[in-house]
LUMVEXLO-818453 format. One record per residue (C-alpha): x, y, z; residue in three letters; residue number from 1. Coordinates in steps of 0.5 Angstrom, whole numbers. Example, Ala and Ser with C-alpha at 12.3 -4.5 7.8 and 13.67 -1.06 7.14 Angstrom:
REM residues 2
<rec X="25" Y="-9" Z="16" type="ALA" seq="1"/>
<rec X="27" Y="-2" Z="14" type="SER" seq="2"/>
REM end
This chain:
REM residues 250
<rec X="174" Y="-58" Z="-204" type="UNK" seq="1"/>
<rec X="168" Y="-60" Z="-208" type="UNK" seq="2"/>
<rec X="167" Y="-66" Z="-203" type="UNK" seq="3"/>
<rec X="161" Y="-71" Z="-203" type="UNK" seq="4"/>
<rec X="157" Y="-76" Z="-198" type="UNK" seq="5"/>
<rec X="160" Y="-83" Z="-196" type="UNK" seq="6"/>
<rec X="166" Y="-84" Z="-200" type="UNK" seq="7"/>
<rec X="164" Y="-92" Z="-199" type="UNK" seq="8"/>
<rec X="158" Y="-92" Z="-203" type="UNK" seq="9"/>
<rec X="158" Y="-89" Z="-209" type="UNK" seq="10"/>
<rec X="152" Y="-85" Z="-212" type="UNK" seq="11"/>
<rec X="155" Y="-89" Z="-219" type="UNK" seq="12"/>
<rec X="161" Y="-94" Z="-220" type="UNK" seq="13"/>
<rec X="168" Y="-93" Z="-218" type="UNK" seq="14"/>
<rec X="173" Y="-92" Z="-223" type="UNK" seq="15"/>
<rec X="179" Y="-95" Z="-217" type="UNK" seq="16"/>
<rec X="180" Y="-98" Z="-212" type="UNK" seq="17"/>
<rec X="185" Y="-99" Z="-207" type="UNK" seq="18"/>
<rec X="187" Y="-106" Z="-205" type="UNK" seq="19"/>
<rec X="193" Y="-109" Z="-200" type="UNK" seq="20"/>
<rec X="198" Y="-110" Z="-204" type="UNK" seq="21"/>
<rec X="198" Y="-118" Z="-202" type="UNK" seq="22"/>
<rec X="191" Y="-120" Z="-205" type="UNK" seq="23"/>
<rec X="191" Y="-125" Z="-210" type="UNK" seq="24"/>
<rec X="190" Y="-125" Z="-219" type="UNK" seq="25"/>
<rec X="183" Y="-127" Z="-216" type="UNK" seq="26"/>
<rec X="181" Y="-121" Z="-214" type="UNK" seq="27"/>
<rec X="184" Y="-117" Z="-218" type="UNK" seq="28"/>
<rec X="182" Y="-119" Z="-224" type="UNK" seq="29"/>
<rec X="175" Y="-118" Z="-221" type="UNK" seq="30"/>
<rec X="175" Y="-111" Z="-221" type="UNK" seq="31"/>
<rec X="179" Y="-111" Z="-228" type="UNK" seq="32"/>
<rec X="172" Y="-114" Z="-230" type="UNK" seq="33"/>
<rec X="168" Y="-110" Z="-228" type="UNK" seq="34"/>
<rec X="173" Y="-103" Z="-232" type="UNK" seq="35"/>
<rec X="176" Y="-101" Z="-225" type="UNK" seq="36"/>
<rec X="183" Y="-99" Z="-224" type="UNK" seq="37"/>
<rec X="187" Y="-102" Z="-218" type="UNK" seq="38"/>
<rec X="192" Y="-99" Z="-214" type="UNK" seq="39"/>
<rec X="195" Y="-103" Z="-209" type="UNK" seq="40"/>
<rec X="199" Y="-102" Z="-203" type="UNK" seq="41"/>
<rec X="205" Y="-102" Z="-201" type="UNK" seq="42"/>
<rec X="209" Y="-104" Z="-195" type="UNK" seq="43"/>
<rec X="209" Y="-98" Z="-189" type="UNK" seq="44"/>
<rec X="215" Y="-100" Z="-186" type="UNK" seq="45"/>
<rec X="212" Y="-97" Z="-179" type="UNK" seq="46"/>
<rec X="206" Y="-102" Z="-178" type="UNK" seq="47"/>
<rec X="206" Y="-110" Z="-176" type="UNK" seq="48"/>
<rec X="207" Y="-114" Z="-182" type="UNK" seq="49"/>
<rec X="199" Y="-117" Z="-181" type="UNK" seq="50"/>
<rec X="197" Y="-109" Z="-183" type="UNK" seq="51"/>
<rec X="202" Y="-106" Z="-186" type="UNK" seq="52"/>
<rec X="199" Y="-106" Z="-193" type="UNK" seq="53"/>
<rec X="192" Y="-105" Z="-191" type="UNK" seq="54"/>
<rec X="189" Y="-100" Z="-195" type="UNK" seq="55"/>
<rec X="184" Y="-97" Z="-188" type="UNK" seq="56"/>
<rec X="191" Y="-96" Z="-183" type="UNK" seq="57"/>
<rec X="195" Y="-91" Z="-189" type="UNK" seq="58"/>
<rec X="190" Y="-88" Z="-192" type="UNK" seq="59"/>
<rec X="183" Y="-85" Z="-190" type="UNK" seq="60"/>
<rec X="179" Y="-83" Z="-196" type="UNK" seq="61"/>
<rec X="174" Y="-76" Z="-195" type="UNK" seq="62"/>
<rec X="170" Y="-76" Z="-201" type="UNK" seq="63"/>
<rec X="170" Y="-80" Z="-207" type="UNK" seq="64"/>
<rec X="176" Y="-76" Z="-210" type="UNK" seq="65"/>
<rec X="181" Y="-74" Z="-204" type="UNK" seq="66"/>
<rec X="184" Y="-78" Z="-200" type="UNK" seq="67"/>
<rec X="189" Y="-77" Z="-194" type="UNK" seq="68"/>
<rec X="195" Y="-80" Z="-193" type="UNK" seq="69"/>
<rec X="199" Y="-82" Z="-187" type="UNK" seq="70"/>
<rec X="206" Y="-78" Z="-188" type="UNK" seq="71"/>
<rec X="210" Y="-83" Z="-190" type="UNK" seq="72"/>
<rec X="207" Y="-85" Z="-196" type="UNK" seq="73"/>
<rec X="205" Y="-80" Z="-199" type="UNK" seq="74"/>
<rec X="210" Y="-78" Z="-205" type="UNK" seq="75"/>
<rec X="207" Y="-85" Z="-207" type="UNK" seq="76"/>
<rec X="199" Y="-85" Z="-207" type="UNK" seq="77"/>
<rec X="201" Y="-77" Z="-210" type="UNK" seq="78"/>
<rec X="205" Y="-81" Z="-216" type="UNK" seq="79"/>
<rec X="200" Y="-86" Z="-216" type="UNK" seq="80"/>
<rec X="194" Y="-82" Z="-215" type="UNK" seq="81"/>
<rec X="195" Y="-75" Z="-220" type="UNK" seq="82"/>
<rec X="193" Y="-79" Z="-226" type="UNK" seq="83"/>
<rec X="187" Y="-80" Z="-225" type="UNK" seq="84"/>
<rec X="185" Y="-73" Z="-222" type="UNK" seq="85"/>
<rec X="184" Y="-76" Z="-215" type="UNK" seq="86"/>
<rec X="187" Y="-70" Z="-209" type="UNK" seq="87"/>
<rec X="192" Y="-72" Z="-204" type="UNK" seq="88"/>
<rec X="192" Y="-68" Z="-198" type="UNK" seq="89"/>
<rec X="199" Y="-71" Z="-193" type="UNK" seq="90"/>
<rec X="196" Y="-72" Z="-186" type="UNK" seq="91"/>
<rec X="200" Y="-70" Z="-179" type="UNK" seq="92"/>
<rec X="200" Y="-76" Z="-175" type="UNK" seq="93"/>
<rec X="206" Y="-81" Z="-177" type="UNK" seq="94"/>
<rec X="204" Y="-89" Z="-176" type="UNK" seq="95"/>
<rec X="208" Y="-93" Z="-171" type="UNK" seq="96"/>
<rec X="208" Y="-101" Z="-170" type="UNK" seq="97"/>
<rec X="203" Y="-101" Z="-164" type="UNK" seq="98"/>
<rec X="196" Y="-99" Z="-162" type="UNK" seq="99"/>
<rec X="195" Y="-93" Z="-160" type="UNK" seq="100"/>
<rec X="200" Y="-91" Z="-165" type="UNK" seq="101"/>
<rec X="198" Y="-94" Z="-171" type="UNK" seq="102"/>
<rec X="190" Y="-93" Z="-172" type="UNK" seq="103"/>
<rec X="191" Y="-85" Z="-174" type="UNK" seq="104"/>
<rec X="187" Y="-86" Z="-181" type="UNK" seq="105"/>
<rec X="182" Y="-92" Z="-179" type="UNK" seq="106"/>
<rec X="176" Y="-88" Z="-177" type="UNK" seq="107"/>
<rec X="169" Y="-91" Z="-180" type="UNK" seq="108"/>
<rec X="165" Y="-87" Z="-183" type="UNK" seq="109"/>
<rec X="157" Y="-89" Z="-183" type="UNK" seq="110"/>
<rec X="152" Y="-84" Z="-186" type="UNK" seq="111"/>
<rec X="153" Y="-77" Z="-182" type="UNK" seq="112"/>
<rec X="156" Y="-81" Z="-177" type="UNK" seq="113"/>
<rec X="164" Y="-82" Z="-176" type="UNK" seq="114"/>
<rec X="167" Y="-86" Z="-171" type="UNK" seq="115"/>
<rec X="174" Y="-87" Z="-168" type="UNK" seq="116"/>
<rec X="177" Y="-87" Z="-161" type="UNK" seq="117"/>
<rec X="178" Y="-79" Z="-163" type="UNK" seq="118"/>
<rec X="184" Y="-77" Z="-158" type="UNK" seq="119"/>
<rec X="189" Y="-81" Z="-163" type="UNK" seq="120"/>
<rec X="185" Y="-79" Z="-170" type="UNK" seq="121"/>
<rec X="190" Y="-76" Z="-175" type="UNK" seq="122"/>
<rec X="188" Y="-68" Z="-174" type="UNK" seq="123"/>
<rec X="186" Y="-67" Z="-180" type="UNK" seq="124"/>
<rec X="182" Y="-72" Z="-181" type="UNK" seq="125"/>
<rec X="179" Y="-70" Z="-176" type="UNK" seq="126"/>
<rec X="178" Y="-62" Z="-178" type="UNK" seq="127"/>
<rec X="175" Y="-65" Z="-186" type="UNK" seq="128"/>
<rec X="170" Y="-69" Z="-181" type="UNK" seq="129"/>
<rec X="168" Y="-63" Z="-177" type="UNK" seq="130"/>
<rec X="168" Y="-59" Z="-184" type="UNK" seq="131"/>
<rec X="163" Y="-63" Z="-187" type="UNK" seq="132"/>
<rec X="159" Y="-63" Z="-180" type="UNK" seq="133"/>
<rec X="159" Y="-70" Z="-180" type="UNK" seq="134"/>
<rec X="157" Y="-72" Z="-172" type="UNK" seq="135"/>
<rec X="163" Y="-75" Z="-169" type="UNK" seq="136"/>
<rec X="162" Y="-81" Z="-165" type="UNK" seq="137"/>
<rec X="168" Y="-83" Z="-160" type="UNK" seq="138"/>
<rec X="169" Y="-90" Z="-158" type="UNK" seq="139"/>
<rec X="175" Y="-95" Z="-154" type="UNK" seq="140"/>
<rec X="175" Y="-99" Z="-160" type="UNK" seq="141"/>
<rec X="181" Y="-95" Z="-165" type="UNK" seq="142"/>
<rec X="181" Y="-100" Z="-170" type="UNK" seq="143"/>
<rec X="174" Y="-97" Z="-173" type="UNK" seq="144"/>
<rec X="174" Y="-98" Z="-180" type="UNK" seq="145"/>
<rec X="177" Y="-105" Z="-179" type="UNK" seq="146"/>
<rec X="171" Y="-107" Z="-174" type="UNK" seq="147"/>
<rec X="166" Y="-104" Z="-179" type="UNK" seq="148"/>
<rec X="162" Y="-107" Z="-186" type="UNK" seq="149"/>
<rec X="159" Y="-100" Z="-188" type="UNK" seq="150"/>
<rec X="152" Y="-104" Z="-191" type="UNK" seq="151"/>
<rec X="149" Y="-97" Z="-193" type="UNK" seq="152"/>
<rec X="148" Y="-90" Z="-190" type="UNK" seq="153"/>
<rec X="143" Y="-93" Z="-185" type="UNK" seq="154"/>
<rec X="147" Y="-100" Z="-183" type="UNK" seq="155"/>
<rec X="152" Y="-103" Z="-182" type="UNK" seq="156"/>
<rec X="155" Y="-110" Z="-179" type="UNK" seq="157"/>
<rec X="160" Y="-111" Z="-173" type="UNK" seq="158"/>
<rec X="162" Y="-116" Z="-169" type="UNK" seq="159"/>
<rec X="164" Y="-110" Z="-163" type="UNK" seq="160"/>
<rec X="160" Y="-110" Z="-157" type="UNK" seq="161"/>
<rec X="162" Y="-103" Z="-156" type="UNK" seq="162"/>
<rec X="160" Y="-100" Z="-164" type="UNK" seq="163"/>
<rec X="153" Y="-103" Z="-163" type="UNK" seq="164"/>
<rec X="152" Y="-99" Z="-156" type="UNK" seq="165"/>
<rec X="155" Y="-93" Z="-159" type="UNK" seq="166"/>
<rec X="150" Y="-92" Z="-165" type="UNK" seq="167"/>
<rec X="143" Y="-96" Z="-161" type="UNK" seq="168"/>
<rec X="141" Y="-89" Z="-161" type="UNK" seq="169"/>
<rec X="142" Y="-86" Z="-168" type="UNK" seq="170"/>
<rec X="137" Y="-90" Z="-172" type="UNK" seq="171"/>
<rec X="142" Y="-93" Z="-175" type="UNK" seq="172"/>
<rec X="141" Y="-101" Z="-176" type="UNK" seq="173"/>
<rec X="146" Y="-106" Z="-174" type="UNK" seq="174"/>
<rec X="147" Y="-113" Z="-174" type="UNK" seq="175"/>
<rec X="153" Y="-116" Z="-169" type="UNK" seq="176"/>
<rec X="156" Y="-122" Z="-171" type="UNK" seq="177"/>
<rec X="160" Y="-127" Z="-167" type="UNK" seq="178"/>
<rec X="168" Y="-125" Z="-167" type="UNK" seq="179"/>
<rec X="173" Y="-128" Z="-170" type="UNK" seq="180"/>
<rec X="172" Y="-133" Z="-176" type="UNK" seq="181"/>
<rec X="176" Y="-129" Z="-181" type="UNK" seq="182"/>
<rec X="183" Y="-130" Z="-183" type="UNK" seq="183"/>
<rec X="189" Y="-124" Z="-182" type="UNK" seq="184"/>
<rec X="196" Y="-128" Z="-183" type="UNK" seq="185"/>
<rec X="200" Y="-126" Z="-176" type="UNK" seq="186"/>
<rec X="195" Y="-125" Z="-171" type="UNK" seq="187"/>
<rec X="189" Y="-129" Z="-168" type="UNK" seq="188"/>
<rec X="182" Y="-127" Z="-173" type="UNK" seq="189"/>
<rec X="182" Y="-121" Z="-178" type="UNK" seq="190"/>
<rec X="175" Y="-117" Z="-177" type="UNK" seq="191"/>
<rec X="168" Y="-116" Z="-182" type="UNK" seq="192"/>
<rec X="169" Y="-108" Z="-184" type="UNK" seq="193"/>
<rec X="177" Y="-110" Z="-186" type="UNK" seq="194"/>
<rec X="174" Y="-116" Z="-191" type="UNK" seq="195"/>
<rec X="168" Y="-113" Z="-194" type="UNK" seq="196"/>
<rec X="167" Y="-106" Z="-198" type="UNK" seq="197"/>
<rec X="163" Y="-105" Z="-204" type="UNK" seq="198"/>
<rec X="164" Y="-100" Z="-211" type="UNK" seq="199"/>
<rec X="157" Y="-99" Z="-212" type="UNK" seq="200"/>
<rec X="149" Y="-98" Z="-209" type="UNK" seq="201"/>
<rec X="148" Y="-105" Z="-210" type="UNK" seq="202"/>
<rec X="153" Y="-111" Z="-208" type="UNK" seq="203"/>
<rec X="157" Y="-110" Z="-202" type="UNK" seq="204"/>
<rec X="164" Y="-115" Z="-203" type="UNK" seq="205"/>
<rec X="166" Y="-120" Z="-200" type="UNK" seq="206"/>
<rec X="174" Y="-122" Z="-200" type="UNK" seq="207"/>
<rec X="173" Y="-129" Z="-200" type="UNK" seq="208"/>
<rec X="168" Y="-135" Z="-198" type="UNK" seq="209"/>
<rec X="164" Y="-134" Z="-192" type="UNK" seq="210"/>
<rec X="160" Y="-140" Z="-191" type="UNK" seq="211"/>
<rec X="163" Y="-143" Z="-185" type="UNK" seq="212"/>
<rec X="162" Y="-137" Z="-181" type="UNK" seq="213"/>
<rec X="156" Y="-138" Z="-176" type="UNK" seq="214"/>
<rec X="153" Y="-132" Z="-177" type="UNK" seq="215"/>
<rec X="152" Y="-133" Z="-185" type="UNK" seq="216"/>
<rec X="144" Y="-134" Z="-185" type="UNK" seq="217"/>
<rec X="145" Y="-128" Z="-180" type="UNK" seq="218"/>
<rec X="149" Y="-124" Z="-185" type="UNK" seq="219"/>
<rec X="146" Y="-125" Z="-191" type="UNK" seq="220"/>
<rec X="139" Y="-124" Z="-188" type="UNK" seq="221"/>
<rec X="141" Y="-117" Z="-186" type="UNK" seq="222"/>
<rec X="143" Y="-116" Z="-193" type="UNK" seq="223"/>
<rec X="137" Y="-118" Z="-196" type="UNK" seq="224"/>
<rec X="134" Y="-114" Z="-192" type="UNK" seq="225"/>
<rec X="138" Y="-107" Z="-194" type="UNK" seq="226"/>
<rec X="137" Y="-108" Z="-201" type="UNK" seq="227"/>
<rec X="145" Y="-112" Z="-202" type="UNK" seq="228"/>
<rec X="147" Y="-117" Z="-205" type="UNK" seq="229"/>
<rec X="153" Y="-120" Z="-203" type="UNK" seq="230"/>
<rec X="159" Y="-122" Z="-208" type="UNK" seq="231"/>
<rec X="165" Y="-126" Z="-206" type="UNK" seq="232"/>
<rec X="170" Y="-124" Z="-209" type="UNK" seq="233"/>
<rec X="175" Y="-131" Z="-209" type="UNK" seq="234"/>
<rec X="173" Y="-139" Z="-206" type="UNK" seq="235"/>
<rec X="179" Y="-138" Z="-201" type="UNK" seq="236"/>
<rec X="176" Y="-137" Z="-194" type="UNK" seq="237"/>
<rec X="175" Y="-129" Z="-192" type="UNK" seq="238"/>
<rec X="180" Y="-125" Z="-190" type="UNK" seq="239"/>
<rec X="181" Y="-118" Z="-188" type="UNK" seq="240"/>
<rec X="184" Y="-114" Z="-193" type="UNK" seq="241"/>
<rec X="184" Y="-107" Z="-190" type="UNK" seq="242"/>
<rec X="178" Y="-105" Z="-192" type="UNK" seq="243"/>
<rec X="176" Y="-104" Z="-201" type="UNK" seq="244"/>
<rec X="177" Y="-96" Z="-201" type="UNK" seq="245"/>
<rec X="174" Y="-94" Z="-208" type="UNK" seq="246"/>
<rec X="175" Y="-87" Z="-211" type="UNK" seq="247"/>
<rec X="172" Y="-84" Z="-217" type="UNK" seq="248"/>
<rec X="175" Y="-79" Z="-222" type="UNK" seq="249"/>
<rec X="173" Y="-73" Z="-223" type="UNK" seq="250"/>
REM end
């Protein structure tokens, strides 16, 4: 496997990305401007309706170009996905609707480092991480990628007490965030890792207006300071999307 660092800050442009199937024309037509395919979800049938299209439960990308796929949903990524030569490789663990039996694929991976509560990772995603010698970082906080916006390979922005403890040591650069404050349709508050990504080294995405967040200044500082540039991707308030996951054919 031919198998590069970081699937979530390309070294060039994405030429995909996998979007919730529920996204609006607005942030489609973004990505299509900018000559990237979008793949959208489709509906797993053994998640909670708030999740159940959410690119970061289904589906865990290794590299740029091979991507694990929850068992259920696997025939259809491949068909989808075969075109454009990105590899699919099936995973062990099936999802169910509750916590912990939904969060198999949802691992953040920042720089050398992944993080997940790994007793209830998929085993192979688990085996490709150690394979790469990635440094595997257990934490309570199962929705992983979810509670974490990947800036780059030396930062990041959560609103998880418990991730900023985990990676004080590392080196790696965090700003915590006050919780809450972005939508998911179903449930109380979506998080920041879910309602952002990025397609390139210079933006990091954002899936909607976050201007009445608290720590807007905060954020936007952050970024400024890690050579980003925020780009809000429609006017609507921001909401958690299940993460961008971009793809880069071969």
């Amino acid at each position: 496997m031919n198998m590069k660092l970081n699937p979530f800050l390309s070294y060039k442009k994405a030429d995909i990305v996998i979007l919730d199937g529920r996204v609006g024309k607005d942030i489609t037509d973004f990505f299509e401007r900018m000559g990237i395919v979008v793949i959208k979800t489709r509906k797993h049938e053994g998640l909670y309706e708030a999740v159940s299209y959410h690119p970061d439960m289904i589906l865990y990308p290794i590299d740029s170009n091979t991507v694990i796929v929850s068992p259920r949903e696997y025939h259809y990524y491949k068909e989808i996905l075969s075109p454009y030569k990105i590899k699919l490789l099936k995973g062990e663990r099936e999802l169910n609707r509750n916590y912990p039996d939904n969060i198999a694929y949802n691992v953040a991976r920042v720089g050398n480092y992944c993080l997940h509560n790994f007793r209830y990772t998929d085993e192979k995603v688990k085996y490709y991480m150690e394979q790469l010698g990635m440094e595997l970082i257990n934490i309570k906080q199962g929705y992983s990628k979810c509670s974490i916006s990947i800036i780059s390979n030396k930062s990041i922005i959560t609103s998880d007490k418990g991730i900023e403890k985990a990676l004080k040591k590392t080196g790696i650069k965090i700003l915590t965030i006050e919780p809450g404050h972005i939508k998911l349709p179903g449930l109380e508050y979506g998080f920041i890792g879910g309602s952002t990504g990025s397609v390139d080294n210079k933006y990091i995405l954002f899936s909607g207006d976050y201007s009445s967040h608290p720590d807007k200044e905060k954020i936007d500082d952050f970024l400024n300071k890690n050579g980003k540039i925020p780009k809000i991707l429609s006017n609507k308030k921001i909401i958690d999307i299940g993460s961008i996951i971009p793809l880069i054919c071969i």
